[in-house]
Each structure stands twice: as C-alpha cells, then as structure tokens.
C-alpha positions as CSV (number, residue, x, y, z in Angstrom):
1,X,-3.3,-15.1,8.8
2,X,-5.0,-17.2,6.5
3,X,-3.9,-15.7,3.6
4,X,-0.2,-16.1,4.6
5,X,-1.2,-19.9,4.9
6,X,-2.6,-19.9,1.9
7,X,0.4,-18.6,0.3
8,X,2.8,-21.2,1.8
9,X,0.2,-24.0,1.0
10,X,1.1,-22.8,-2.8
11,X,4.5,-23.3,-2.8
12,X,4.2,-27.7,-2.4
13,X,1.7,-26.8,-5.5
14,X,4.6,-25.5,-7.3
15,X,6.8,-27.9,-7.0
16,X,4.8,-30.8,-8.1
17,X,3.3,-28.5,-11.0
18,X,6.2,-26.8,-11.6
19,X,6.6,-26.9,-15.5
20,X,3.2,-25.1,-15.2
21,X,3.8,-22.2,-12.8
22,X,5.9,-18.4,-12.9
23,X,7.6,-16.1,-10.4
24,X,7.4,-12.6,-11.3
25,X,8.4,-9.1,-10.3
26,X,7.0,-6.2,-11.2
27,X,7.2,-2.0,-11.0
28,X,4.1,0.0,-11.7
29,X,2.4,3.3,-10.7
30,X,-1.0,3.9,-9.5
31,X,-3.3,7.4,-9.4
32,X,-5.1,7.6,-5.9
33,X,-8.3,9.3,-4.6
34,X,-7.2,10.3,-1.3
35,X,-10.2,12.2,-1.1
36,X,-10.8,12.6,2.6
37,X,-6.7,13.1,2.9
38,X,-6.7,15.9,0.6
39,X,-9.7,17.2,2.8
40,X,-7.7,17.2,6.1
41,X,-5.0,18.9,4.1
42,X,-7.0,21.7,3.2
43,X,-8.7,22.1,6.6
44,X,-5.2,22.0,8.0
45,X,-4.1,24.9,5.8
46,X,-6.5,27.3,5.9
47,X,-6.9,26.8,10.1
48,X,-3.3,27.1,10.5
49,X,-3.3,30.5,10.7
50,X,0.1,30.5,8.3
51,X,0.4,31.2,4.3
52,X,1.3,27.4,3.9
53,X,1.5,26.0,0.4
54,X,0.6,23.2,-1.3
55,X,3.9,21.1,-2.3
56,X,2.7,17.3,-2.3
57,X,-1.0,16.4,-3.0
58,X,-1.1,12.7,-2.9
59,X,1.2,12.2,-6.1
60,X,1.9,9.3,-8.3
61,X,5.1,7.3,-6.9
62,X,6.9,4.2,-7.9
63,X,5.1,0.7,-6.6
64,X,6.6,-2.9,-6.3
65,X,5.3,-6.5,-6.5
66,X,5.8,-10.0,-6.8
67,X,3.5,-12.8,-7.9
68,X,3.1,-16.4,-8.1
69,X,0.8,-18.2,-10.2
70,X,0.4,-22.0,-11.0
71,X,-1.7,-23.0,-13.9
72,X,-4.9,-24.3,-13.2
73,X,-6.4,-25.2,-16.6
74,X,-5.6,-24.8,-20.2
75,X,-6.2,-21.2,-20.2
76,X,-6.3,-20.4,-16.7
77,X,-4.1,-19.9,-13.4
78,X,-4.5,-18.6,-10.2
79,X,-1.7,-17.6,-7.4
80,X,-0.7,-14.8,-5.2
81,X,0.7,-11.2,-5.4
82,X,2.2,-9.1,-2.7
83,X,2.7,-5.3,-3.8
84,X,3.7,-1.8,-2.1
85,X,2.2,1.6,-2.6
86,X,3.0,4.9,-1.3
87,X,2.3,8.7,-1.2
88,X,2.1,11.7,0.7
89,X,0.8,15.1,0.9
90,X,3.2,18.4,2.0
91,X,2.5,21.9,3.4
92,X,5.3,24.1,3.5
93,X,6.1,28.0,4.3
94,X,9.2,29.1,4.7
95,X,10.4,32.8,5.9
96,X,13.5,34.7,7.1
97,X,12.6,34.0,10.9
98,X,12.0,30.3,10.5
99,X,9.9,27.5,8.5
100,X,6.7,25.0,8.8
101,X,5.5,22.1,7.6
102,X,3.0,19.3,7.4
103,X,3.2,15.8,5.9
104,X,0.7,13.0,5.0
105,X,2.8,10.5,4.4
106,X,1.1,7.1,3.6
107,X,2.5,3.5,2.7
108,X,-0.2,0.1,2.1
109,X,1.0,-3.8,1.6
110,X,-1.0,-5.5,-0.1
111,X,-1.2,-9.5,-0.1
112,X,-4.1,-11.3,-2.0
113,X,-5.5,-13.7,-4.6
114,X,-4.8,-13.6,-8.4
115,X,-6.9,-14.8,-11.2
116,X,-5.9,-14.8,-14.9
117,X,-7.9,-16.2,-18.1
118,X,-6.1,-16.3,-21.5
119,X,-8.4,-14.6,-24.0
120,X,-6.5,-15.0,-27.1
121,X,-5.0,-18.0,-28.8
122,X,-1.7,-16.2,-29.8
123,X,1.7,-18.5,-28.8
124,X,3.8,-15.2,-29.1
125,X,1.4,-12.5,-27.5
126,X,-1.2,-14.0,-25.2
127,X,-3.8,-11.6,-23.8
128,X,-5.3,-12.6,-20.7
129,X,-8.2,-10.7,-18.4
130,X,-6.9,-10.5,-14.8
131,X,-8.7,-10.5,-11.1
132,X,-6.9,-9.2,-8.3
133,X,-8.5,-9.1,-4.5
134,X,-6.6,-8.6,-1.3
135,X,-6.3,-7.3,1.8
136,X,-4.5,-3.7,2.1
137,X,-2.6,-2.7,5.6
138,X,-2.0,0.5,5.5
139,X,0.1,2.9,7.7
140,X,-0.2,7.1,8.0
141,X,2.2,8.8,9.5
142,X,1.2,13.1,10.4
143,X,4.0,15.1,11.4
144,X,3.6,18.6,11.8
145,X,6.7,20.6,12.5
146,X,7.0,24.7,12.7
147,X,10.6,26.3,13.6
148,X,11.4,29.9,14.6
149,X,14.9,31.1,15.3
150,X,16.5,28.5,17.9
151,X,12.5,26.6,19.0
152,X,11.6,23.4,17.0
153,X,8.1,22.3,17.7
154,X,7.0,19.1,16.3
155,X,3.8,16.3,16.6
156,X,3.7,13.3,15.1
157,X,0.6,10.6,14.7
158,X,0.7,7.7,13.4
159,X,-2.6,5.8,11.9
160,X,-3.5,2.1,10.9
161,X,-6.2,1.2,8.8
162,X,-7.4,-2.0,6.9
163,X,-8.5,-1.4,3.5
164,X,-10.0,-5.1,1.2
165,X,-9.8,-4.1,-2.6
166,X,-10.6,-5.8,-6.1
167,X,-8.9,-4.9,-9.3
168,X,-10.2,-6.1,-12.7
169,X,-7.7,-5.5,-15.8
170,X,-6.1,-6.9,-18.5
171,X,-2.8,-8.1,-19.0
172,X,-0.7,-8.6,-22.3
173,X,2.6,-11.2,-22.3
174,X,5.2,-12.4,-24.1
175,X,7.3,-15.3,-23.3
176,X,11.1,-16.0,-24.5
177,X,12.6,-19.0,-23.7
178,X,12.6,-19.1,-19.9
179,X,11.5,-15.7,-19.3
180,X,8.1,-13.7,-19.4
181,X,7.6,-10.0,-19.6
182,X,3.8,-8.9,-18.6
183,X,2.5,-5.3,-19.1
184,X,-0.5,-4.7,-17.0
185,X,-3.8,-2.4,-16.8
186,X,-6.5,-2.2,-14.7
187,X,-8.4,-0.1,-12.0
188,X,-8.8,-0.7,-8.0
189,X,-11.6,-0.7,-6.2
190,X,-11.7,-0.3,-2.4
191,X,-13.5,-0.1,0.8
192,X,-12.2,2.4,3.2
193,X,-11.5,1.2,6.6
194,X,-10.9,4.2,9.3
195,X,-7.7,5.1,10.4
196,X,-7.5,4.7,13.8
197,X,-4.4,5.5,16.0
198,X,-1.3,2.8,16.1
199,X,-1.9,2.8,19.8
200,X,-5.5,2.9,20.1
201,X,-7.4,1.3,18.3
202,X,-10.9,3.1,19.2
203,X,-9.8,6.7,18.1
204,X,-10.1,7.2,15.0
205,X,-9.5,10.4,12.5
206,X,-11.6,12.3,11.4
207,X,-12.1,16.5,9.3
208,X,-13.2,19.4,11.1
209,X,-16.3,19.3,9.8
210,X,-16.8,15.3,10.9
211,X,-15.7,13.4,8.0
212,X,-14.0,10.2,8.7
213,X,-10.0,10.0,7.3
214,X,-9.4,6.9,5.5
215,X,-6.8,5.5,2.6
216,X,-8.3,5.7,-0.4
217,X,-6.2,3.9,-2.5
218,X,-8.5,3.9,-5.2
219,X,-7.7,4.5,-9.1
220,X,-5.8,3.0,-12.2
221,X,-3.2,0.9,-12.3
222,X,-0.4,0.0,-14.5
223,X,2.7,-2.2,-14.3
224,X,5.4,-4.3,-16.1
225,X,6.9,-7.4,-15.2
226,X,9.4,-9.6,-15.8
227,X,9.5,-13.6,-14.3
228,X,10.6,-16.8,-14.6
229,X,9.0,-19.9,-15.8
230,X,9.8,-22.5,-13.5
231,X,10.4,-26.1,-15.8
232,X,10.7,-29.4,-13.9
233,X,13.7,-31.5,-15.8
234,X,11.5,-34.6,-16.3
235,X,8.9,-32.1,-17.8
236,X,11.6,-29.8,-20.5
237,X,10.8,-31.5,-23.4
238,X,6.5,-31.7,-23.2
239,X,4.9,-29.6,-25.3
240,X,3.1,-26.7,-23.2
241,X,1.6,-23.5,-24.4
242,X,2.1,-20.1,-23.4
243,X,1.1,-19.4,-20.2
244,X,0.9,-17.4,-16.7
C-alpha cells in the first residue's frame, strides 16, 4: 500500500518537473534459480510411480515493465518500475492407453523503487549505474492431471508467496530527440518468502524430505527500452543534458 501511494505521489512530481522526467517501456528476459521448485519436480517424478519426463525446467521466458523516473540532480534520478516475470516446469508421459502430466507454473509482479547515477559525461551515450528494490507477489499454480481411456483425474493448488528483491546493474542510453532507448544489465537478489496456500495462509509447501518451496526468482537480468521524454512547453527551449 505504501508503495502504490508512493507511486501516485510521483506523478504531481512529474508534472511540475516535467522537462526533467521519462516514461518507459521495456521487454527483457531473466535466468532463475528455482532451486527448491526444481526439487519438488524431481521428488514428484521419481515418486510417481510413472516414466514421466522432463519437458519444462523453469525456462527463460519473455518479461515486461514500465518505469518512471524524475530527475533528481545533475546526474541523478529516482522513480518507479512495475515489471512481470514468469515460468514453469512440465512432466509429461504419454502412452497408447492414456497421458500424464504435471505443471509448475509460476508468475511475480513486481513494483519498487529505482535509482540511477550517470557515470559518464557522454551527451550521445550516457552510462549510468542502476539500483532496483521492490516488493515481488508472486503466484504458483500445481496442477497435476493423469488420463486413461474415458477417466480424467486432475488436482490443482494454487500458492502465494511475498518475495523483497535488490538488483544492482548498469544501464547504457541513447536519446533522440524526444525519445530514449535504454539497454539494461544487472543481477537480482532475493529473499524467499514461503509459498503458502491462496486459501490458507498457515499451510505452507514444502519437499519430501522437508525443504520449504519458495520463488526463487533469483539470477541475471537483461532488458531494452524505449520512452519518452516528457518536455513542459515553457521549458522546450532550456538547455538540459542527457538524462533518465
């Protein structure tokens, strides 16, 4: 809640600053741990009693974001990023008399605090280091499914967890005209709040052998971007340099 106020308090921030502030979006692609998921998934194999096979293991896929920034200093700015992640793990066997199947399948949100610092002096190509923390929601669905001849079994669970991460990197930029394209690297660090069930909140996941299931969302990141510098009118023609 407080960060969601935080991130309207912003916007009145933008407007009055607004020859000194950006909108961007952005598509990247993380590696993640999973550790303890890829754990169940194995434990889930073998006890299955069935020659399932590994399809899936936690993946890269495809994530989104958007981010607002307002300058703060010279070479500085600070603002807010919202970004989705997901991926998923799959067992599968299929036969002549029927199939099975089990799916991790895992989505986060994440909404938190951006920090940039222009390291370079370049007008063109400005380099700038980059801090990142948030809070990451994330959601695990399990469905386990097994079908012979007419009879469809299934069981589904579905998991919440609360992850807070912090990701140093550096970003490189380059401006034209009204427009800014970003390219971004950097690696995540998380904690790794339990998954406990959507509709209980006091059971929580955990291996056959006792370990506790969490999102580990863990690992590099890299993204590109393209935004917008907004200009005020009454502010077009001051000089300004490049910034984010």
């Amino acid at each position: 809640m407080r960060m969601k106020l935080l991130f309207f308090a912003l916007f009145p921030i933008a407007a009055v600053n607004a020859q000194n502030s950006f909108v961007a979006f952005k598509v990247g692609a993380g590696s993640y741990s999973m550790g303890t998921q890829k754990l169940y998934q194995e434990e889930f194999r073998k006890d299955s009693g069935l020659p399932l096979k590994v399809v899936d293991k936690f993946p890269i896929f495809p994530s989104f974001g958007l981010s607002m920034a307002v300058k703060t200093s010279r070479m500085s700015s600070l603002g807010l990023s919202f970004e989705y992640h997901s991926t998923g793990g799959r067992l599968d066997y299929r036969d002549y008399s029927g199939y099975a199947k089990f799916d991790q399948l895992l989505n986060s949100t994440q909404l938190g605090l951006l920090f940039q610092y222009q390291i370079t002096d370049s007008e063109k190509w400005p380099v700038f280091l980059t801090g990142y923390v948030a809070k990451v929601s994330t959601h695990n669905s399990m469905k386990s499914e097994i079908s012979l001849g007419s009879n469809l079994k299934s069981q589904t669970l579905e998991l919440l967890s609360t992850n807070y991460s912090f990701r140093p990197g550096v970003m490189v930029q380059r401006k034209i005209e009204t427009f800014i394209l970003q390219g971004f690297f950097g690696y995540e660090i998380q904690t790794h709040g339990g998954l406990h069930q959507e509709d209980n909140q006091n059971l929580f996941l955990a291996t056959k052998s006792g370990v506790p299931v969490t999102a580990e969302w863990d690992g590099l990141r890299i993204s590109v971007g393209i935004g917008l510098i907004l200009k005020s009118k009454s502010n077009e023609s001051l000089p300004h340099r490049s910034f984010e």
